[in-house]
C-alpha positions in Angstrom: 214.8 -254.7 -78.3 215.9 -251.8 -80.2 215.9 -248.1 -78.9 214.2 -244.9 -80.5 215.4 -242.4 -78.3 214.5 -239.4 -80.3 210.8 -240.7 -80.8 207.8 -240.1 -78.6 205.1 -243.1 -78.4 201.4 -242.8 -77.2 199.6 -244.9 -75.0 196.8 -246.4 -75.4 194.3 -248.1 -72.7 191.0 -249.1 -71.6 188.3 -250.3 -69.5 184.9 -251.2 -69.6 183.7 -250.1 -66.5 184.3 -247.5 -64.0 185.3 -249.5 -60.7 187.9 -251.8 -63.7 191.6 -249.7 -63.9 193.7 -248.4 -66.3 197.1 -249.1 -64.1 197.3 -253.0 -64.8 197.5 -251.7 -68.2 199.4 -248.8 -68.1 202.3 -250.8 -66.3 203.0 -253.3 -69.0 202.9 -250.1 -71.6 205.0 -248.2 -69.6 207.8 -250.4 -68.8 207.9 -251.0 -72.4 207.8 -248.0 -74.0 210.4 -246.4 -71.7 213.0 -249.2 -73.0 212.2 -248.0 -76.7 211.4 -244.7 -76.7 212.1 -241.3 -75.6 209.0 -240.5 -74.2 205.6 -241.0 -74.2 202.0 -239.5 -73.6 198.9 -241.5 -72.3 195.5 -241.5 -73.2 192.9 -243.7 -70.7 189.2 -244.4 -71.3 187.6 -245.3 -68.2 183.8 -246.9 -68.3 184.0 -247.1 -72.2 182.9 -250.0 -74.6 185.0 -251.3 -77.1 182.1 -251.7 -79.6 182.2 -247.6 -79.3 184.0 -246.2 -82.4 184.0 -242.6 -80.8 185.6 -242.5 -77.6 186.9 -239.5 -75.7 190.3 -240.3 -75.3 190.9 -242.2 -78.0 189.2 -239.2 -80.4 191.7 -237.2 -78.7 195.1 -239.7 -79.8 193.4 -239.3 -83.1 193.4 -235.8 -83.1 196.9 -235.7 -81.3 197.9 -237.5 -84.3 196.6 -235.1 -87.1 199.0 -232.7 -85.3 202.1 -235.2 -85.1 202.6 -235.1 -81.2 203.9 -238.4 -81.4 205.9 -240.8 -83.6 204.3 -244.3 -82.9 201.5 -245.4 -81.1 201.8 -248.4 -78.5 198.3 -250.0 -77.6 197.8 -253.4 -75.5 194.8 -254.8 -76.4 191.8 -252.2 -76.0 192.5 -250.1 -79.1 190.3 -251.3 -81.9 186.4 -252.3 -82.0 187.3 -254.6 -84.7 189.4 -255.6 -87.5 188.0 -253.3 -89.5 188.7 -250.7 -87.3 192.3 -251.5 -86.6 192.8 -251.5 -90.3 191.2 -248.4 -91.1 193.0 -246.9 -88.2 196.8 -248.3 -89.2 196.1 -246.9 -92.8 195.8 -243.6 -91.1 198.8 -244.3 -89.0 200.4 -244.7 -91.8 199.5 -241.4 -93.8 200.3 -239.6 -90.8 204.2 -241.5 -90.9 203.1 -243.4 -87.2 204.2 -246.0 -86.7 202.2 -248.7 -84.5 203.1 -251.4 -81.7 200.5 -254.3 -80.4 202.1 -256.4 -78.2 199.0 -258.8 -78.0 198.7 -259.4 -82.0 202.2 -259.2 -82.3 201.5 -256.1 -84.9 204.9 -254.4 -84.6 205.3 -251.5 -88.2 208.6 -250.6 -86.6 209.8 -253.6 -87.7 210.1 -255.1 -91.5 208.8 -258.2 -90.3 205.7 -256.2 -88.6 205.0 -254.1 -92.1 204.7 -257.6 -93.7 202.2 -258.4 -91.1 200.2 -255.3 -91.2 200.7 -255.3 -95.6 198.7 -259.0 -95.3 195.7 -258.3 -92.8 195.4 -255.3 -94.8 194.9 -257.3 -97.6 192.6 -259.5 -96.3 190.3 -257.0 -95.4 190.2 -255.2 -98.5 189.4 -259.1 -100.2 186.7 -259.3 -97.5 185.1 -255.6 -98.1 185.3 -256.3 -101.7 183.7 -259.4 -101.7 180.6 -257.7 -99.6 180.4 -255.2 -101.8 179.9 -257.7 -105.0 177.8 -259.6 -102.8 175.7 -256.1 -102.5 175.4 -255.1 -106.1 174.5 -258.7 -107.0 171.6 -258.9 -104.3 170.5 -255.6 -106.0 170.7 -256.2 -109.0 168.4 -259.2 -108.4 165.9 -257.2 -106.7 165.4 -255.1 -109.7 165.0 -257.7 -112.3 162.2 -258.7 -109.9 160.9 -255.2 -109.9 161.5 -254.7 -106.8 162.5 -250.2 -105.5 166.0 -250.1 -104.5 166.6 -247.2 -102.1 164.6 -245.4 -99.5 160.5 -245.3 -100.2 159.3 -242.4 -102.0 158.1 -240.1 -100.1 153.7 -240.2 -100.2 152.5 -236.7 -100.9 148.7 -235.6 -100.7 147.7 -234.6 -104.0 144.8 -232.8 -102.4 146.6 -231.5 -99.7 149.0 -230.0 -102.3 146.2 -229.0 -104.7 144.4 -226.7 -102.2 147.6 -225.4 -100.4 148.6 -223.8 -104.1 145.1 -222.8 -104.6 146.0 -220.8 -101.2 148.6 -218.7 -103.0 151.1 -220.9 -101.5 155.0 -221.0 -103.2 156.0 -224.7 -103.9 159.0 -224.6 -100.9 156.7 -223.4 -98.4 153.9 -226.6 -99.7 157.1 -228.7 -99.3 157.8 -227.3 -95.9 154.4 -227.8 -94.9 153.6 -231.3 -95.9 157.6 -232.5 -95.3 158.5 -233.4 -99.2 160.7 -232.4 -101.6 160.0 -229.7 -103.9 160.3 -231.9 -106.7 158.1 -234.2 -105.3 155.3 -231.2 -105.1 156.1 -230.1 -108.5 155.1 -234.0 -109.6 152.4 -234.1 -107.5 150.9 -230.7 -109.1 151.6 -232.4 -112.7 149.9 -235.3 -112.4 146.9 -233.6 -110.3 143.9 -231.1 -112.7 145.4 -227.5 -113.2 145.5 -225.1 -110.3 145.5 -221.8 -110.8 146.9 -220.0 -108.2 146.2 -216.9 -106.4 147.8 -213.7 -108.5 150.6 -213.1 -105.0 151.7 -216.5 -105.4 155.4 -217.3 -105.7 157.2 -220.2 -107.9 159.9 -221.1 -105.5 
């Protein structure tokens, strides 16, 4: 097992619930990391789901690593949510120059044979995001040619509502305000509706 003395490695670990503990983890990660490394910092959530992408500890390793407190980060197996996830999280490793150690996928960046690794699920994923994304853009596409909106609903505005608002002397923001639409949609609504004049204090926008 090769040596880093001069670099610092993070910790990661987690459990579920709050009577579950950290130190089974922690021991394996510690005896580890102080055979590689110089030194290293640990970060514990405690009572946390994995399916949670924002996590207190780990937001703080994420943050830790924006300011380059450590050189690589050694997890077990409680790091990522997903695959997705541990992707989009070893891309930013990567930016960042951090390196990154699983001992349960065998994910190892220290390593040339561990880059390969991380270089081929990466490509996967990016083969499985693009093929959801043609299979979004076809599935729309198909909904218009069968006339079908593609976005949110348009937002229903009271013609009348609008009509005697602006008869008021209201502006068009506040009429917005009021009824909870866009000003655009109060100018339309004001086109397609009989001409209002409005009181002479009235303002435009």
């Amino acid at each position: 097992m090769e040596q880093n003395p001069r670099k610092v490695a993070a910790l990661y670990a987690r459990v579920s619930t709050l009577d579950q503990n950290c130190e089974v983890q922690l021991e394996d990660l510690r005896r580890y990391a102080g055979k590689r490394f110089a030194s290293y910092c640990e970060y514990t959530d405690a009572g946390v789901s994995g399916t949670q992408r924002h996590r207190p500890r780990l937001d703080a390793l994420m943050r830790d690593a924006h300011r380059r407190l450590f050189d690589v980060v050694w997890k077990f197996d409680r790091f990522a949510r997903s695959l997705k996830h541990l992707i989009e999280s070893l891309d930013e490793f990567s930016a960042l120059g951090i390196d990154f150690i699983s001992l349960t996928e065998g994910i190892d960046t220290t390593t040339p044979a561990g880059q390969l690794l991380f270089h081929i699920v990466g490509a996967v994923a990016q083969f499985e995001r693009d093929l959801i994304a043609e299979r979004v853009r076809a599935g729309m596409a198909h909904a218009r040619s069968l006339g079908k909106h593609i976005g949110r609903p348009r937002a229903k505005v009271d013609v009348e509502a609008v009509r005697n608002l602006r008869s008021q002397g209201k502006s068009l923001r506040s009429i917005g305000m009021v009824l909870g639409v866009p000003i655009s949609r109060v100018r339309r609504a004001l086109a397609a509706a009989p001409t209002v004049k409005p009181s002479p204090a009235t303002n435009v926008e």
